[in-house]
C-alpha positions as CSV (number, residue, x, y, z in Angstrom):
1,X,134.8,163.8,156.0
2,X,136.5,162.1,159.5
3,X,132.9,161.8,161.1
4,X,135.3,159.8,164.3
5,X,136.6,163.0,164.7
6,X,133.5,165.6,165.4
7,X,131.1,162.4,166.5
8,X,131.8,163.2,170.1
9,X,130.6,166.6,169.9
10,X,127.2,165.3,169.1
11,X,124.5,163.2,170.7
12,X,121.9,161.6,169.0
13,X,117.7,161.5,169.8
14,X,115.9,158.2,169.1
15,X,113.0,157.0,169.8
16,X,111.4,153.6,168.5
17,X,108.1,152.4,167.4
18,X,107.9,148.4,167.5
19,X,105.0,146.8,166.1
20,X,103.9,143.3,167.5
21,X,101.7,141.1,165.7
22,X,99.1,139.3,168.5
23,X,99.2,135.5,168.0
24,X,95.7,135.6,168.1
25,X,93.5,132.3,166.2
26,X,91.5,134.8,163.9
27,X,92.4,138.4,163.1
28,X,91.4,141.9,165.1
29,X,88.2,142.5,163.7
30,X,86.8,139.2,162.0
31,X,86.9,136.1,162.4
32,X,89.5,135.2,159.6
33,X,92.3,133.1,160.4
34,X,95.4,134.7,161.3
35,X,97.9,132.4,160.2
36,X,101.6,133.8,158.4
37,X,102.7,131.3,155.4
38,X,99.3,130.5,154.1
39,X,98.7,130.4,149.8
40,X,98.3,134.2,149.2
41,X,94.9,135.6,149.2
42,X,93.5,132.9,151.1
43,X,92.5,133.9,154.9
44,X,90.0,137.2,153.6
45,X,86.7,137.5,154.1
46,X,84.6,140.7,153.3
47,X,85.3,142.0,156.2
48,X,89.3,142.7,155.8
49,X,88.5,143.0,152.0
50,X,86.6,145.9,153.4
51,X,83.2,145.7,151.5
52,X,80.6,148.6,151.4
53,X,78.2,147.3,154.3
54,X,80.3,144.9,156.6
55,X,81.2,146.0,160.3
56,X,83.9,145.0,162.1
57,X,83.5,143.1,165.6
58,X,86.2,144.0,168.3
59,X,88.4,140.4,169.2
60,X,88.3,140.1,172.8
61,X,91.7,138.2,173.2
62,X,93.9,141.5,171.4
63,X,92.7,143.6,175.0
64,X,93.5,140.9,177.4
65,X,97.1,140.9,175.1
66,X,97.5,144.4,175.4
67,X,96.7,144.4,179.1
68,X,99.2,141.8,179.4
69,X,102.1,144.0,177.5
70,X,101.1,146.7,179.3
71,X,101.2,145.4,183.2
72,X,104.9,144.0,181.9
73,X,106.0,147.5,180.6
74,X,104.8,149.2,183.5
75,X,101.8,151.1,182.1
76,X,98.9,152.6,183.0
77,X,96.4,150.8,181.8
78,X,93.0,153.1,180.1
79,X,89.6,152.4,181.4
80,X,87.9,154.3,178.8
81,X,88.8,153.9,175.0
82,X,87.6,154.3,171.6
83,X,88.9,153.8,168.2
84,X,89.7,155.9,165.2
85,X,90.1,155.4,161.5
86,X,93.5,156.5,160.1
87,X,93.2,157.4,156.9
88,X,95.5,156.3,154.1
89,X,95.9,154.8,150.8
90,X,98.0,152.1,149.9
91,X,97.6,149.7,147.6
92,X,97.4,146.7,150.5
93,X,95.1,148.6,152.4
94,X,91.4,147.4,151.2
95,X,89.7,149.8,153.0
96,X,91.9,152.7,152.8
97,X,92.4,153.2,156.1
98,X,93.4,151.6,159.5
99,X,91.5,150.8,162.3
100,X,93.5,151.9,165.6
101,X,93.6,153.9,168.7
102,X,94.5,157.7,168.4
103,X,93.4,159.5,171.5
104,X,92.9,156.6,173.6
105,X,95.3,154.1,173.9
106,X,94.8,151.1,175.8
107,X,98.7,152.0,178.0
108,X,100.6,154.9,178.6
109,X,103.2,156.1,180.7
110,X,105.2,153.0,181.1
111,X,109.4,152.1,181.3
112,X,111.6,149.2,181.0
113,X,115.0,149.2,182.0
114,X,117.8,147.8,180.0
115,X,121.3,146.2,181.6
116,X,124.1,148.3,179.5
117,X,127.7,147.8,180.0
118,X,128.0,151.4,181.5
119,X,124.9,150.5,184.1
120,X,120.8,150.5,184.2
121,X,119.5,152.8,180.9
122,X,115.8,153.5,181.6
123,X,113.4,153.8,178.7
124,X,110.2,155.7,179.0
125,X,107.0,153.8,177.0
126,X,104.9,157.0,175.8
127,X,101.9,154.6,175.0
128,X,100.7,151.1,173.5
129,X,97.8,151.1,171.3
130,X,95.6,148.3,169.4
131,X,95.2,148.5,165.6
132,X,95.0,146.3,162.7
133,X,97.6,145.4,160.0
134,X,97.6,146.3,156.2
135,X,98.3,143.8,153.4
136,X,101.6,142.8,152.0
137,X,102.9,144.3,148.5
138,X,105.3,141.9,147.0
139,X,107.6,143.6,144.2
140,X,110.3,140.6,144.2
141,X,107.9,138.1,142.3
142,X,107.2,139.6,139.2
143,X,109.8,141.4,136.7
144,X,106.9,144.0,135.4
145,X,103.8,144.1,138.5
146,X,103.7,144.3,141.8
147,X,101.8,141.4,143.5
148,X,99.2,142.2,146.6
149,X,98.6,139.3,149.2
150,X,95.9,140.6,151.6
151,X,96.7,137.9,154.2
152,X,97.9,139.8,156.8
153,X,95.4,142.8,156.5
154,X,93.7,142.9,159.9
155,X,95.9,141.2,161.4
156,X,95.9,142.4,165.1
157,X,98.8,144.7,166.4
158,X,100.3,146.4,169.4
159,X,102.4,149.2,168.3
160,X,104.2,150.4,171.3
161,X,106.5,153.7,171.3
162,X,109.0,154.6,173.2
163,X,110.0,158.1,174.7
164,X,113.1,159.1,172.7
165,X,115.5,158.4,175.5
166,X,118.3,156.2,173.1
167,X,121.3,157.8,171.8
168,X,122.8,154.9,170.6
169,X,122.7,151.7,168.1
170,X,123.6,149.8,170.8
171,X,121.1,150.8,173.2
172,X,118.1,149.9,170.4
173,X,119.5,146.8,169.8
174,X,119.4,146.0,173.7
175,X,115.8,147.3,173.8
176,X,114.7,145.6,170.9
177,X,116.4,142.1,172.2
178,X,114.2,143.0,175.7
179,X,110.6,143.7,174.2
180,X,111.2,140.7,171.2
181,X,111.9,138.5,175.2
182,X,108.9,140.2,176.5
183,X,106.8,139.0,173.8
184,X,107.7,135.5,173.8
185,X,107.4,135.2,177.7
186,X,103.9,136.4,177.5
187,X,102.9,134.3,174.6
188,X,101.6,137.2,172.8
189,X,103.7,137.6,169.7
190,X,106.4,135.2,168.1
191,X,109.2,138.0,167.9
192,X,110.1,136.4,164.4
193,X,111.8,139.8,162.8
194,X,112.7,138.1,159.5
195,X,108.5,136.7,159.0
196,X,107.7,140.7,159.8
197,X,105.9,139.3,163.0
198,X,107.9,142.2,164.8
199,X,108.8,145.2,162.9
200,X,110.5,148.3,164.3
201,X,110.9,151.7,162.7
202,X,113.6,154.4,164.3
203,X,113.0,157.6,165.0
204,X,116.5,159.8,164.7
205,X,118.2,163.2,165.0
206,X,121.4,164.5,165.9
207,X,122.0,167.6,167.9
208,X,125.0,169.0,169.7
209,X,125.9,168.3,173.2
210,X,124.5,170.6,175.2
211,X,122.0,171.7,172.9
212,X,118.3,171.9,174.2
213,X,116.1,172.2,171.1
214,X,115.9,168.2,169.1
215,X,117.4,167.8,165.8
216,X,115.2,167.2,162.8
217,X,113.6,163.8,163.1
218,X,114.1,161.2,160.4
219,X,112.2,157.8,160.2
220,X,114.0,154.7,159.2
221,X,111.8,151.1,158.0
222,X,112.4,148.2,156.5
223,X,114.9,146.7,159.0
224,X,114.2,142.8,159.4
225,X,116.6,142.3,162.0
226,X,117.5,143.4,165.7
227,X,121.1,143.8,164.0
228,X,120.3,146.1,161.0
229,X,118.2,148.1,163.5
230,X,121.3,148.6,165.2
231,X,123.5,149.4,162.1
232,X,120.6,151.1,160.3
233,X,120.7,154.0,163.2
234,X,124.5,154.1,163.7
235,X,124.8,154.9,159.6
236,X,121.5,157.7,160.4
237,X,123.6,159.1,163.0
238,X,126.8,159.5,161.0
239,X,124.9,160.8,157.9
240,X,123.0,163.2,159.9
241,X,126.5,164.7,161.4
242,X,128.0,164.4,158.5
243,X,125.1,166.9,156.7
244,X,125.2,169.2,160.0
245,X,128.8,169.8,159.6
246,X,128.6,170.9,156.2
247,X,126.1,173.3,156.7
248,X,123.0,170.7,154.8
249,X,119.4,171.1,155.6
250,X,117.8,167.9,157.0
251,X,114.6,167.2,155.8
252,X,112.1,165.5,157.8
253,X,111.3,162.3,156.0
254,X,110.8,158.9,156.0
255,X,113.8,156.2,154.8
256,X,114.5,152.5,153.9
257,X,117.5,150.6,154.9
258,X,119.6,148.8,152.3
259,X,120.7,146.0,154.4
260,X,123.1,145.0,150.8
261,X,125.1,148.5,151.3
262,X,124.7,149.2,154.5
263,X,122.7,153.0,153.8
264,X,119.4,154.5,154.2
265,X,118.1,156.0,151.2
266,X,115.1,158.2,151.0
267,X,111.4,156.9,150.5
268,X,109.1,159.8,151.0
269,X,108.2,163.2,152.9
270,X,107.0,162.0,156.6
271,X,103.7,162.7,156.7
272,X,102.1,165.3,159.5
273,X,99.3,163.9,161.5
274,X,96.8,165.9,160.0
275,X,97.8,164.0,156.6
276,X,95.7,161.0,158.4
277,X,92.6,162.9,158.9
278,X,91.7,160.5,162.0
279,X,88.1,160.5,163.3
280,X,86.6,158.3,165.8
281,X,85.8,154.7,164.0
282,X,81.1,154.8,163.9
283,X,81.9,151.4,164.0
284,X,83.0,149.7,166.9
285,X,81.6,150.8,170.4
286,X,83.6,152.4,173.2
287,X,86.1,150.1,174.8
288,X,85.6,149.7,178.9
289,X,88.3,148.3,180.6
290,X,87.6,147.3,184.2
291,X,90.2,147.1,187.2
292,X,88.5,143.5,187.7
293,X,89.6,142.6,184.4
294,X,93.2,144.1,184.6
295,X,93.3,142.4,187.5
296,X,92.4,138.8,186.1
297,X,94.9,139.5,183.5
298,X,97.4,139.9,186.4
299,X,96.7,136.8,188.1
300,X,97.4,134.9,184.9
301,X,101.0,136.7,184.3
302,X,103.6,134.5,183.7
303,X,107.0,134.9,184.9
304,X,109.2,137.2,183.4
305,X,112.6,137.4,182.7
306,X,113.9,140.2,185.0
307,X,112.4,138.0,187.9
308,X,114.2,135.4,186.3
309,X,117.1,137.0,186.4
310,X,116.6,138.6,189.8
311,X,116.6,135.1,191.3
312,X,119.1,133.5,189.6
313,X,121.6,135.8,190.3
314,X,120.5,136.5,193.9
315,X,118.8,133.7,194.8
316,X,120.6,131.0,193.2
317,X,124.2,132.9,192.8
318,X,124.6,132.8,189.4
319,X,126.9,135.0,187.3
320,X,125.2,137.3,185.0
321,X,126.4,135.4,182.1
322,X,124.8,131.9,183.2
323,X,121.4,134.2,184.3
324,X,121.4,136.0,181.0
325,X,122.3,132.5,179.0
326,X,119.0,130.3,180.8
327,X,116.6,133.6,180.7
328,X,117.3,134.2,176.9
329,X,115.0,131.8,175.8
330,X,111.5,130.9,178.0
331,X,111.4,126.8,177.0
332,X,115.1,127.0,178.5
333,X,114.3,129.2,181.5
334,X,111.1,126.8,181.7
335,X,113.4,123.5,181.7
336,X,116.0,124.8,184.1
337,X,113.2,125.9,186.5
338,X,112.1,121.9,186.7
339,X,115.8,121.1,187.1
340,X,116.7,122.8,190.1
341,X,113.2,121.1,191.7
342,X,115.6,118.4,191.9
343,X,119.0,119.7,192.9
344,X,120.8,122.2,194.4
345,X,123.6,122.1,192.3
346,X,122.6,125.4,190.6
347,X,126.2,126.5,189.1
348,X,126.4,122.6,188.0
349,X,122.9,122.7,186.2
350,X,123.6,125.8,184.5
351,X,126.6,124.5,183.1
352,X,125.1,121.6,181.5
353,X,122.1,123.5,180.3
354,X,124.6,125.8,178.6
355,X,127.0,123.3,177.8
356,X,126.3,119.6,176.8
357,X,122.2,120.4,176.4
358,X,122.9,123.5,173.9
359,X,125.3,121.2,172.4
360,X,123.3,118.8,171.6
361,X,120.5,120.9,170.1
362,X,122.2,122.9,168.0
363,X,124.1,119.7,166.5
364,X,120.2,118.0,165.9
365,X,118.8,121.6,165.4
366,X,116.0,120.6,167.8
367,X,114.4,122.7,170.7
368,X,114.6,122.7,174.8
369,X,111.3,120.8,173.8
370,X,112.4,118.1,171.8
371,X,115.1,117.6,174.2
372,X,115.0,113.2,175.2
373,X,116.2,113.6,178.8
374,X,113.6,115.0,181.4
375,X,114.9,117.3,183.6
376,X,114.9,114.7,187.0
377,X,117.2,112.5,184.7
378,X,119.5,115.5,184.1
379,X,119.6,115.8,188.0
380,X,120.6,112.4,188.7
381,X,123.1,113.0,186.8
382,X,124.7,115.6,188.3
383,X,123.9,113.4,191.2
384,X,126.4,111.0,191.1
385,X,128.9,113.5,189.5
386,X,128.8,115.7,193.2
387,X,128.7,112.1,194.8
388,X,131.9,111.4,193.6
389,X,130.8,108.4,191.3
390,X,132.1,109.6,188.6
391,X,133.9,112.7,186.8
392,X,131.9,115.4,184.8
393,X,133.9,114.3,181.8
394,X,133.2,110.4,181.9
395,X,129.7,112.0,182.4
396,X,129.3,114.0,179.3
397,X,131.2,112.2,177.6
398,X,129.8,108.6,178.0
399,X,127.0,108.3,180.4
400,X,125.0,111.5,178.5
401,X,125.2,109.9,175.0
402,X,123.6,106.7,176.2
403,X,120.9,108.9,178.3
404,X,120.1,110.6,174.7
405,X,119.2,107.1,173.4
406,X,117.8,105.2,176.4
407,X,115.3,107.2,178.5
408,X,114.6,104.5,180.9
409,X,118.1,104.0,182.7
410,X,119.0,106.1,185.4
411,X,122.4,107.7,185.0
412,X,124.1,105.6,187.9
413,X,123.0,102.3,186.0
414,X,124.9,103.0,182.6
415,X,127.3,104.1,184.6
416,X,127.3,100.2,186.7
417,X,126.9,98.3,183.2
418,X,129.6,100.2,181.4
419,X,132.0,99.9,184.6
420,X,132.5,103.6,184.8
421,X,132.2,104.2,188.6
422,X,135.4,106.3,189.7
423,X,137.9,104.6,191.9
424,X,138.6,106.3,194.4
425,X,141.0,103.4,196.1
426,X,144.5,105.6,196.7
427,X,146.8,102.6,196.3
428,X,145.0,101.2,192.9
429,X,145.5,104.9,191.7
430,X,149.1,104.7,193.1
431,X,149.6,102.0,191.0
432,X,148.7,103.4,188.1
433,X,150.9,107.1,188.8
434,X,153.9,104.9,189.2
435,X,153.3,102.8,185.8
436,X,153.0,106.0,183.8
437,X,155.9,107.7,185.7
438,X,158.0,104.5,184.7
439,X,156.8,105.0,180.9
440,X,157.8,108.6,180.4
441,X,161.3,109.5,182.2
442,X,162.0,112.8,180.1
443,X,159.1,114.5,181.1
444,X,159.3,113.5,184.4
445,X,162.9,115.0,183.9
446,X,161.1,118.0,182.9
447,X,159.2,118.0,185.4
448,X,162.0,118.3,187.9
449,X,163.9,120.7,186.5
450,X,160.9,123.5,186.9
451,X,158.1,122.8,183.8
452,X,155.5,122.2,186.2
453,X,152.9,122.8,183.8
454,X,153.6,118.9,182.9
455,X,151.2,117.8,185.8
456,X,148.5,118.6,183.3
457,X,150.3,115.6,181.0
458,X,150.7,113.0,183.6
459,X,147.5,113.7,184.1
460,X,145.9,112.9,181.1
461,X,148.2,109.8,181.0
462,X,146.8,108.5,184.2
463,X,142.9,109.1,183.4
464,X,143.7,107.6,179.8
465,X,145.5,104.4,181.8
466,X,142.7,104.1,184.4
467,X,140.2,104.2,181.7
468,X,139.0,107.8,183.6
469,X,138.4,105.7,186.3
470,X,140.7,107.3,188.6
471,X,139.4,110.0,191.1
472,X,140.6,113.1,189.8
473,X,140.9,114.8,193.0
474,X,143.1,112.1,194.3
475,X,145.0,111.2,191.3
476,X,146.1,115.3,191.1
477,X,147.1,115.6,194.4
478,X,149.2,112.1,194.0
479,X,150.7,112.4,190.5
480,X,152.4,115.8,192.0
481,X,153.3,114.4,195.4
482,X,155.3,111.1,193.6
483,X,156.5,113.4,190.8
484,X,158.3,115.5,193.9
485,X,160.2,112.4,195.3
C-alpha cells in the first residue's frame, strides 16, 4: 500500500515519557555511588539489593532537582507528597518493585514551547515525578545467559510526561533536543541518550482528521537516540495507517525499535495500571515541600536557553541561526557570555565562536573548556580586526594559530613581530594594483570587455603581492577604479 497517498487524511496522537537520570553523588535511596561505567555489580549495597529488613532513606538533592526541572518547565510544584511502590517483576529489579510517586507527584501542569518551522508548538507537561531505576539486563555478552548488572538499580530519576499534543516525528525530535538542553543547563542530568542517562518512550495512535475519539495507543522503547525517536514514530505512524486502512485491529501494546531495519516489532501486551498494584511506600515519610524552599531553588536557577536566546536575538541582534548555534551547548553559551564583557562586536564574536573556535575543537576533539585562548584574548582580537589593523583573514589565519600556542601575547603583538599590520597607505597599495595590472593583460582584457566578476582575481593577486597587507577596503575600491581607466 501507497501510505503518501491516504497519510494526509490522518493525524497522529503522541505523547512522550522521558526519563532523566539525576547526576546525583549517591543514588535515590542509599548512599551507593551513582556512577555509569563502573565494573558490573560493584556500587550495591543491601539496600538496592533490596534485603528483607533494610529501609530506604529519601536523598535530599533528587527534590531540590526536581524542583529545579519543574520551575524550568513551568509546573506547579506539590507541597504535599508521598510515595508508592509499583509493583513488578523483572529480573533487574531486586526488590520487585519500584519506588516512585503515583498520586503525588512532585510537578504538574507545566508547558514548554518549541520553535517549529511553521511557528511556536506548545507542549503541555501532565506531571514530573521522582522514582528510582531498575538494574540493567545484558543479553549481548553471553551466547547462552543473560547477564544482570544491578549498578544502576536505584539510581534516581525524573520521568516527566508530556500531554499528547505531538503529531509528528519531527516535533519529538525538537522536544526531545529542548528537554536533553534543559537538562544540561540545569546540571541535573547528562542528556547522554546512547549511556541510557536519558531514555524516552512514545506514546502513538493514528486517527482521522476530524475525528474526536484517540486512536489505540501503542508504546514504543528502546530508542537510544533523539534521531531514532524521530524515525521510530514516523514508521509507528505509517504502520498504524497502514493497518487502519485495511480494516486491522490495533492492539494496545508495547514495542521495540530495530534501529538495523528501521521497524518496531512487538514486545508485550501494555500493561493496565491496575497490573502495578501501587500502594503507598510504609517506608519513607510524607514528602513536605515548602514555598521557602521552592523559592531557594529559584534563586539558585541558572540561566536558560530561551533567555539566551531571547537576548541574543533581541538584545544583541543576532539571527536565529547564530542564537540557536551559541545556546546549543551551555560551556559555549557560558564562553560567549564572557566574550561580549569585552566587546561589542556581537555579530563578529559569534562568527568566530562558530567559525575558527568550533574549528579548532572539533579538529583537536576538545571542549569550549579546554579551549587555550581566554575569552578577553578572543576580544582583542577582534579588536584590532574592527580597528582596521588587520583583515579577519590574516587574523584567523596567522595571528589565531600563534594565539593557540602562546597564551601570553596579545593579538596586536604577533601581529607587530610577524609584520602583519594592514597598510592602509593608498599610494603603496597603488603601487602594488598597477604591478599586478602590468602582470596579467588578458584578464584585464577581460575585464574590459564586461567579465566583471574578475575583480575578485585581481583581488586575490594584490592581497597575495602585499603579503595581505593591503587594506582591503581600499585596495577593492582601487583595483576597480584603475581597472576602469
Amino acid at each position: 500500500m501507497d501510505i503518501s497517498k491516504v497519510r494526509e487524511d490522518y493525524e497522529a496522537v503522541i505523547g512522550l515519557e522521558v526519563h532523566a537520570q539525576m547526576l546525583t553523588k549517591s543514588k535515590a535511596y542509599s548512599n551507593d555511588i551513582n556512577e555509569y561505567g563502573s565494573r558490573p555489580n560493584t556500587n550495591i549495597s543491601a539496600i538496592s539489593l533490596g534485603h528483607p529488613g533494610t529501609l530506604p532513606r529519601m536523598n535530599k538533592k533528587t527534590i531540590e532537582y526536581a524542583i529545579k526541572l519543574g520551575l524550568a518547565l513551568n509546573c506547579e510544584i506539590a507541597e504535599y507528597q508521598h510515595f508508592a511502590r509499583k509493583n513488578y517483576f523483572y529480573p533487574d529489579l531486586p526488590k520487585g518493585y519500584q519506588i516512585t510517586q503515583d498520586k503525588t507527584p512532585i510537578c504538574t501542569n507545566g508547558h514548554i514551547d518549541l520553535k517549529m518551522k511553521d511557528g511556536v508548538k506548545h507542549i503541555g507537561i501532565t506531571r514530573i515525578h521522582m522514582e528510582e531505576d531498575s538494574g540493567k539486563s545484558i543479553h549481548d555478552v553471553d551466547v547462552y545467559d543473560s547477564l544482570v548488572d544491578l549498578n544502576r538499580a536505584g539510581t534516581p530519576l525524573l520521568e516527566i510526561v508530556t500531554e499528547p499534543d505531538m503529531c509528528s516525528g519531527d516535533e519529538a525530535y525538537a522536544y526531545l533536543t529542548e528537554i536533553r538542553q534543559l537538562v544540561r543547563y540545569l546540571e541535573i542530568c547528562d542528556g547522554n541518550m546512547e549511556e541510557g542517562s536519558l531514555r524516552c518512550d512514545a506514546n502513538v495512535s493514528v486517527r482521522k482528521k476530524g475525528a474526536s475519539e484517540f486512536g489505540t495507543k501503542v508504546e514504543v522503547k528502546n530508542m537510544n537516540s533523539i534521531r531514532n525517536v524521530q524515525r521510530a514514530i514516523n514508521f509507528e505512524i505509517d504502520r498504524q495507517i497502514e493497518m487502519v486502512e485495511k480494516g486491522e485491529e490495533i492492539a494496545q501494546e508495547t514495542r521495540s525499535f530495530d534501529a538495523v531495519n528501521m521497524r518496531t516489532i512487538s514486545m508485550r501486551t501494555k500493561e493496565a495500571a491496575n497490573d502495578y498494584r501501587y500502594f503507598p511506600e510504609p517506608d519513607l515519610q510524607p514528602l513536605h515541600v515548602s514555598k521557602e524552599q521552592v523559592n531557594a531553588v529559584k534563586t539558585d536557577m541558572p540561566v536558560l536557553p530561551n533567555a539566551l536566546y531571547e537576548k541574543y536575538t533581541k538584545e544583541l541582534n543576532l539571527s536565529d541561526y547564530d542564537a540557536s548555534n551559541l545556546i546549543a551547548s551551555k560551556p559555549m553559551a557560558l564562553y560567549f557570555e564572557e566574550l561580549i564583557k569585552h566587546t561589542s562586536n556581537y555579530k563578529g564574536a559569534a562568527n568566530w565562536m562558530s567559525g575558527e573556535v568550533r574549528s579548532y575543537l572539533n579538529q583537536q576533539g576538545k571542549t569550549i573548556e579546554e579551549f587555550p585562548i581566554q575569552p578577553e584574548r578572543l576580544a582583542a582580537l577582534i579588536a584590532i580586526i574592527d580597528e582596521g589593523l588587520v583583515s579577519n583573514s590574516v587574523a584567523s589565519q596567522k595571528i589565531f594559530p600563534v594565539m593557540l600556542e602562546d597564551n601570553n601575547k596579545a593579538p596586536k603583538a604577533i601581529a607587530e613581530e610577524g609584520n602583519l599590520i594592514q597598510d592602509t597607505d593608498e599610494d603603496s597599495i597603488v603601487s602594488v594594483i598597477e604591478e599586478v595590472i602590468k602582470q596579467h593583460p588578458g584578464e584585464v582584457e577581460r575585464y574590459k570587455g564586461g567579465e566583471k566578476q574578475l575583480v575578485g582575481f585581481f583581488m586575490g593577486q594584490v592581497m597575495k603581492a602585499s603579503g595581505g597587507k593591503a587594506d582591503p577596503k581600499a585596495a577593492n575600491k582601487l583595483i576597480r577604479q584603475k581597472l576602469e581607466e
